[in-house]
N, CA, C and O of each residue as an XYZ file, in Angstrom:
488
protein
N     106.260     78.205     92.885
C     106.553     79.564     93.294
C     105.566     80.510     92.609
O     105.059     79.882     91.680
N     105.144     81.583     92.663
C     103.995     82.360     92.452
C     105.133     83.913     92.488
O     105.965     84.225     93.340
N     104.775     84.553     91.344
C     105.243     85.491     90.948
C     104.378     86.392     90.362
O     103.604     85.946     89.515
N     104.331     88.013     90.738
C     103.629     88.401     90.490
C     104.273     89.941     89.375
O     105.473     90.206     89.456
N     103.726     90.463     88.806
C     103.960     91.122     87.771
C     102.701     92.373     87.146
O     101.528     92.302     86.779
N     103.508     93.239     87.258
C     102.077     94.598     86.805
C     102.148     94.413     85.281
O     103.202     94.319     84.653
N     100.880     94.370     84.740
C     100.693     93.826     83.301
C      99.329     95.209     82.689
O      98.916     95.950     83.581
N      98.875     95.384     81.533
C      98.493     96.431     80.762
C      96.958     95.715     81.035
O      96.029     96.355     81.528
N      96.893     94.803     80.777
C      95.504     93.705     80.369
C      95.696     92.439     81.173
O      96.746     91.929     81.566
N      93.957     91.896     81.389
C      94.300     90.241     81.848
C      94.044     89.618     80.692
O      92.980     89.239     80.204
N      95.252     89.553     80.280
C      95.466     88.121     79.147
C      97.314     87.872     78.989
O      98.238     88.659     78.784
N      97.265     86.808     79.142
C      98.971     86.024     78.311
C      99.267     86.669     77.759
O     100.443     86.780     78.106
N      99.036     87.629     76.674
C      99.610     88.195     75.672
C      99.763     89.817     75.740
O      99.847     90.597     74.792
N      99.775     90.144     77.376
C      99.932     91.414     77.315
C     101.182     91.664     77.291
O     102.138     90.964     76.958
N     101.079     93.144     77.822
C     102.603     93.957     78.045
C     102.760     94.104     79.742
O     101.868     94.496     80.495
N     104.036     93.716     80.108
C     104.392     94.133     81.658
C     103.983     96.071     81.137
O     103.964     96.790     80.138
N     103.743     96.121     82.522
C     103.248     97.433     82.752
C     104.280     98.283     83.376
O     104.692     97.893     84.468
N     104.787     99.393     82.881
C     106.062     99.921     83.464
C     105.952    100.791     84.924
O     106.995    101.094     85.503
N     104.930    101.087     85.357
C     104.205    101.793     86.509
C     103.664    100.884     87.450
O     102.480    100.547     87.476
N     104.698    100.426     88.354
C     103.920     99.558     89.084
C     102.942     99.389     90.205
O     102.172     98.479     90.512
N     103.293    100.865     90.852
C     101.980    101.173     91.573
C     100.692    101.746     91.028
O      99.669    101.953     91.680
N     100.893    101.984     89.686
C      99.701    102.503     89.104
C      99.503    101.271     87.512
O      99.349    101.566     86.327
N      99.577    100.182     88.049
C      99.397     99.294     86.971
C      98.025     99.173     87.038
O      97.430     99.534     88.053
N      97.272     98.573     85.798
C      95.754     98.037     85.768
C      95.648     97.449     86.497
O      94.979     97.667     87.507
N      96.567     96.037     86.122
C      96.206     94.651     86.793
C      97.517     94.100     87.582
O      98.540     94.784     87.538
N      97.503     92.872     88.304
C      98.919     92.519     88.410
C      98.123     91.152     88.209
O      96.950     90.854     88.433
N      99.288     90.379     87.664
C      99.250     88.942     87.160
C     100.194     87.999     88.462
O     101.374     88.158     88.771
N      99.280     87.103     88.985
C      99.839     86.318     89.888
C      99.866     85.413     88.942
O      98.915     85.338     88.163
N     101.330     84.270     88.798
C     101.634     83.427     88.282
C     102.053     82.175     89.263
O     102.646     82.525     90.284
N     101.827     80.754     89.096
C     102.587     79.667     89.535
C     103.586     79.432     88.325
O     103.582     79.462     87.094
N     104.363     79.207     89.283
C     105.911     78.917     88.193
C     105.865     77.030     88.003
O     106.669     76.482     87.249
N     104.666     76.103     88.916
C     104.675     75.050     89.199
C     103.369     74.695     88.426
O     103.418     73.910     87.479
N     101.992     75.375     88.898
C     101.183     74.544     88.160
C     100.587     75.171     86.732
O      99.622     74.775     86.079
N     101.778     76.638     86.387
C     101.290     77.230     85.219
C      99.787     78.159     85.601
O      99.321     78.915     84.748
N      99.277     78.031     86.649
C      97.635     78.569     86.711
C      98.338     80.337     86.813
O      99.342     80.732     87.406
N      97.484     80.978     86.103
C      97.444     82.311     86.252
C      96.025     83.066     86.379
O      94.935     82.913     85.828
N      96.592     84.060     87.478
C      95.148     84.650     87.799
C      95.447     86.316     87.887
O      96.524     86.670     88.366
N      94.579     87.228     87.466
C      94.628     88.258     87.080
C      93.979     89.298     87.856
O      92.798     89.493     87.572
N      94.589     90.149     88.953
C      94.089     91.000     89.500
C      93.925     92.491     89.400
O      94.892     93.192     89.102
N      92.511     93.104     89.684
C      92.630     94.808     89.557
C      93.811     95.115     90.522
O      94.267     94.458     91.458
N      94.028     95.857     90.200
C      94.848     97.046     90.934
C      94.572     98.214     91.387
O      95.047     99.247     90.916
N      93.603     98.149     92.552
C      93.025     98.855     92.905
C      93.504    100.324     93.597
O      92.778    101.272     93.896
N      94.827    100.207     93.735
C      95.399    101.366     93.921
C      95.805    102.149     92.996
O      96.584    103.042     93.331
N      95.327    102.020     91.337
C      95.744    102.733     90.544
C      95.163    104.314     90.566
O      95.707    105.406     90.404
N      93.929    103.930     90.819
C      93.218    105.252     90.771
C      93.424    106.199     92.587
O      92.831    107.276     92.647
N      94.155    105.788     93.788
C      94.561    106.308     94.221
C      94.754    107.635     94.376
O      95.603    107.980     93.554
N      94.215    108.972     95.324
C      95.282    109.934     95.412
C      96.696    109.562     96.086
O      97.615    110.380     96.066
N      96.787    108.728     96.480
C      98.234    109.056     97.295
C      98.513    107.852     97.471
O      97.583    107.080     97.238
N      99.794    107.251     97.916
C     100.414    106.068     98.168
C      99.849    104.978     97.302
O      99.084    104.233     97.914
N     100.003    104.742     96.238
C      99.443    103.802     95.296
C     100.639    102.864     95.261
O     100.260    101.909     95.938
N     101.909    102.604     94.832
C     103.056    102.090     95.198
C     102.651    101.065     96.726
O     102.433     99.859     96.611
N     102.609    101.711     97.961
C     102.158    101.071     98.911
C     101.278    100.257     99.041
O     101.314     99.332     99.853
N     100.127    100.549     98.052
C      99.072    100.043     98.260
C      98.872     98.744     97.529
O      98.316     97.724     97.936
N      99.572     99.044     96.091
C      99.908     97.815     95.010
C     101.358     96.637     95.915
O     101.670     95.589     95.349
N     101.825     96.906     96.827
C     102.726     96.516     97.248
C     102.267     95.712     98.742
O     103.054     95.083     99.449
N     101.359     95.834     98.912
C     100.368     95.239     99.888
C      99.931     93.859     99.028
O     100.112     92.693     99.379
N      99.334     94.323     97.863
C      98.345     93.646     97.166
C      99.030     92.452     97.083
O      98.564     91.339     97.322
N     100.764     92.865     96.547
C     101.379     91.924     96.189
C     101.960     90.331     97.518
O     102.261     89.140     97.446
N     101.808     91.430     98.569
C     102.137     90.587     99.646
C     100.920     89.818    100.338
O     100.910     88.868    101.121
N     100.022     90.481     99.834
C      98.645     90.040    100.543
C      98.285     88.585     99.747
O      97.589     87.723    100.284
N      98.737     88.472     98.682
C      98.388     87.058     97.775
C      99.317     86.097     97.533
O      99.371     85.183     96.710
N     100.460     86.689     98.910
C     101.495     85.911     98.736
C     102.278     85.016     97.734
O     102.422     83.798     97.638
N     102.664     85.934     97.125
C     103.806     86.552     95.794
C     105.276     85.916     96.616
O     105.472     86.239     97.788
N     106.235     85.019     95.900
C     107.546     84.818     96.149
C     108.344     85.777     95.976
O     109.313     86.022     96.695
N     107.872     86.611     94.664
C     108.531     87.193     93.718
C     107.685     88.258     93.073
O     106.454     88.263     93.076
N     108.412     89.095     92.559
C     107.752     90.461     92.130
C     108.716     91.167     90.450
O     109.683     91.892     90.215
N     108.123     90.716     89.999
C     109.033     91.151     88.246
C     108.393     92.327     88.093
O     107.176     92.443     87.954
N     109.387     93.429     88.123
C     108.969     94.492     87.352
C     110.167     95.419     87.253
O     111.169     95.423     87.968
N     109.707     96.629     85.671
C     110.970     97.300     85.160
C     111.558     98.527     86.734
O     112.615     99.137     86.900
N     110.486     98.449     87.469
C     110.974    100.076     88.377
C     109.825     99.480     89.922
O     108.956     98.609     89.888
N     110.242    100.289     91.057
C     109.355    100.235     91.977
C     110.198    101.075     93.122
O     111.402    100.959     93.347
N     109.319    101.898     93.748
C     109.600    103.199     94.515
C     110.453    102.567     95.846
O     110.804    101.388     95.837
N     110.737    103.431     96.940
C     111.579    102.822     97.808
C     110.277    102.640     98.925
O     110.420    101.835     99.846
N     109.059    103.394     98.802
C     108.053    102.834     99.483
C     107.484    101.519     99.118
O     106.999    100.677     99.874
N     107.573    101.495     98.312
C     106.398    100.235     97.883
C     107.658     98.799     98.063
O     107.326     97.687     98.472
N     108.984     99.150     97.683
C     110.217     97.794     98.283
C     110.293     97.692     99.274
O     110.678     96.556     99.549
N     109.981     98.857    100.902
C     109.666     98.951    102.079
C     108.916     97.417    102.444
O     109.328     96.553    103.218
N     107.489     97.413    101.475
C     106.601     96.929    101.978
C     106.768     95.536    101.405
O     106.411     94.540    102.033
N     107.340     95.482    100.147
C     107.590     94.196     99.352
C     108.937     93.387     99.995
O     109.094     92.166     99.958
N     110.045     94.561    100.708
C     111.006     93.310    101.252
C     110.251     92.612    102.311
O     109.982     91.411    102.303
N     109.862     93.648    103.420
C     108.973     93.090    104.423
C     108.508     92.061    104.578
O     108.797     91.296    105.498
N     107.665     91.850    103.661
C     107.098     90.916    103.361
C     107.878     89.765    102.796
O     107.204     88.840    102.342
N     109.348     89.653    102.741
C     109.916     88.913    102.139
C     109.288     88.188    100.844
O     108.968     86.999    100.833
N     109.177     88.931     99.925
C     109.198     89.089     98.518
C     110.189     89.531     97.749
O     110.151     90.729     97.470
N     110.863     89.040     97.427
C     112.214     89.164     95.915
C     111.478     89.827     94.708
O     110.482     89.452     94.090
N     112.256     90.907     94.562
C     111.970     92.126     93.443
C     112.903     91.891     92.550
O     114.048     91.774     92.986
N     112.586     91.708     90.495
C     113.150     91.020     90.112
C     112.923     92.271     89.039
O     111.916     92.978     89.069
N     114.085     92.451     88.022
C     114.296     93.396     87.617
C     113.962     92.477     86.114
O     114.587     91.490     85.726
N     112.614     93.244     85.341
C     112.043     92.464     83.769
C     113.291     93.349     83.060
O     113.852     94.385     83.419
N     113.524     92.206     81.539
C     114.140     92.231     80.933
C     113.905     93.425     79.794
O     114.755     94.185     79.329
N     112.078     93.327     79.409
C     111.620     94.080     78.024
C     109.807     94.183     78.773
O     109.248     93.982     79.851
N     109.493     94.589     77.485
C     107.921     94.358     78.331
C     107.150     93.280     77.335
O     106.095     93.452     76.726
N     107.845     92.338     77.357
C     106.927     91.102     76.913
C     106.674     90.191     78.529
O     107.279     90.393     79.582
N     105.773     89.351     78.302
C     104.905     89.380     79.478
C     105.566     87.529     79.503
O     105.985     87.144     80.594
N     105.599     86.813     78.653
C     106.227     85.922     77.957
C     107.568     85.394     78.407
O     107.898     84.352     78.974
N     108.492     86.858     77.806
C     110.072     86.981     77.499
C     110.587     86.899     78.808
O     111.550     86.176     79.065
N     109.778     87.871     80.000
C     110.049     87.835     81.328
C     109.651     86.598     82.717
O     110.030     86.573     83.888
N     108.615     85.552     81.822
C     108.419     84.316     83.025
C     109.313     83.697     82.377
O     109.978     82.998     83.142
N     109.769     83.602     80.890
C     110.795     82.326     80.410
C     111.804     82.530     81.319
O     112.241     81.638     82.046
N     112.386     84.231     81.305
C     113.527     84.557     81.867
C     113.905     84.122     83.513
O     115.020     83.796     83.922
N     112.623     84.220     84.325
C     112.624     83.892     85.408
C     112.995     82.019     85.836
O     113.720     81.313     86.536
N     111.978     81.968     84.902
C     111.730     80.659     85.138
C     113.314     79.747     84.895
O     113.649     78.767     85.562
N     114.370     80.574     83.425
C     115.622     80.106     83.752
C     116.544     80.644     84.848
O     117.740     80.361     84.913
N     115.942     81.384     85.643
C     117.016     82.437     86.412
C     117.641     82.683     85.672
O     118.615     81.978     85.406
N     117.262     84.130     84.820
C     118.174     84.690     84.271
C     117.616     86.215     84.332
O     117.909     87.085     83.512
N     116.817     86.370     85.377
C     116.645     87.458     85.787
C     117.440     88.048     86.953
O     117.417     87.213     87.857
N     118.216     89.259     87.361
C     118.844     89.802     88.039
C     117.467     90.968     88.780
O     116.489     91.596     88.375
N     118.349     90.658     90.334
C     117.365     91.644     91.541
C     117.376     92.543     91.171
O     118.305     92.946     90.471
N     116.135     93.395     91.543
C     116.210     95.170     90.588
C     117.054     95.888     91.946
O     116.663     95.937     93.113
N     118.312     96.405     91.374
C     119.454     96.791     92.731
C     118.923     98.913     92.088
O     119.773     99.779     92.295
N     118.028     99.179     91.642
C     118.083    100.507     91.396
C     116.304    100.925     92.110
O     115.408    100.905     91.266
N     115.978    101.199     93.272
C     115.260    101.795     93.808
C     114.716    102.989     93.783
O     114.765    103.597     94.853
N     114.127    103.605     92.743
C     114.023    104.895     92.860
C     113.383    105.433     94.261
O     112.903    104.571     94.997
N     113.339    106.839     94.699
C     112.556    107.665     95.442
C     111.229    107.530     95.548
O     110.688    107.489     96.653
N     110.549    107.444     94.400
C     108.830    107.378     94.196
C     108.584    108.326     93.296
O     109.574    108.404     92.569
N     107.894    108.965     93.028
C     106.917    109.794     91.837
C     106.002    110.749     92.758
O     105.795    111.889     92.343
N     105.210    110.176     94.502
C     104.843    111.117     94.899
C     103.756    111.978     94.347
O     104.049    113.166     94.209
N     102.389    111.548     93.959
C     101.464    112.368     93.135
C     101.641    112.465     92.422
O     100.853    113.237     91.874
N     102.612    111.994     91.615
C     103.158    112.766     89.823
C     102.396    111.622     89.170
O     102.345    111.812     87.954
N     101.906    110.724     89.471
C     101.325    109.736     88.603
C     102.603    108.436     88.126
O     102.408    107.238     87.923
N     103.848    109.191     88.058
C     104.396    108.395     87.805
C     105.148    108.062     85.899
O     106.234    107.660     85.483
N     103.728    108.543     85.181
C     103.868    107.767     83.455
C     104.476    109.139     82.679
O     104.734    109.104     81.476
């Protein structure tokens, strides 16, 4: 399964990124062969719809799954769509949240905000 996650840095030892349409990178993970690969996020620097655009990204690299602390009701638009499961991280260890997955002991993120809308979001 391949799970994907907005992260600060590409390395293992970052921090989940709490802005998920305006994350650096997002981290595609296999939950099977362990390989991880580390993508820009090219919608960070965005004027507008960055949420959407990171929410593409995520479906475009075909992501099972999507761990993160928050995500707008545009960008879950595009992530249910795509039938991708939005998974609500525990802390922002990058670590704390694949162990968690990986036991299912992560719960669906059931709180959707509105969006941010130009505000940047942080």
């Amino acid at each position: 399964m391949k799970i994907a996650i907005p992260v600060n840095d590409k390395t293992m030892d970052t921090d989940v990124c709490i802005s998920f349409g305006r994350t650096p990178y997002f981290l595609i993970y296999d939950t099977e062969s362990k390989e991880s690969t580390f993508l820009d996020n090219a919608a960070a620097s965005s004027q507008g719809g960055a949420g959407i655009l990171a929410a593409q990204t995520i479906v475009d690299n075909k992501a099972d799954a999507l761990l993160t602390p928050r995500c707008g009701q545009n960008a879950a638009d595009v992530i249910n769509a795509g039938n991708v499961k939005i998974y609500k991280t525990i802390n922002d260890s990058l670590k704390d949240n694949i162990d968690a997955f990986n036991k299912g002991e992560l719960k669906l993120l059931s709180e959707i905000h509105a969006g941010f809308h130009n505000h940047g979001g942080k």
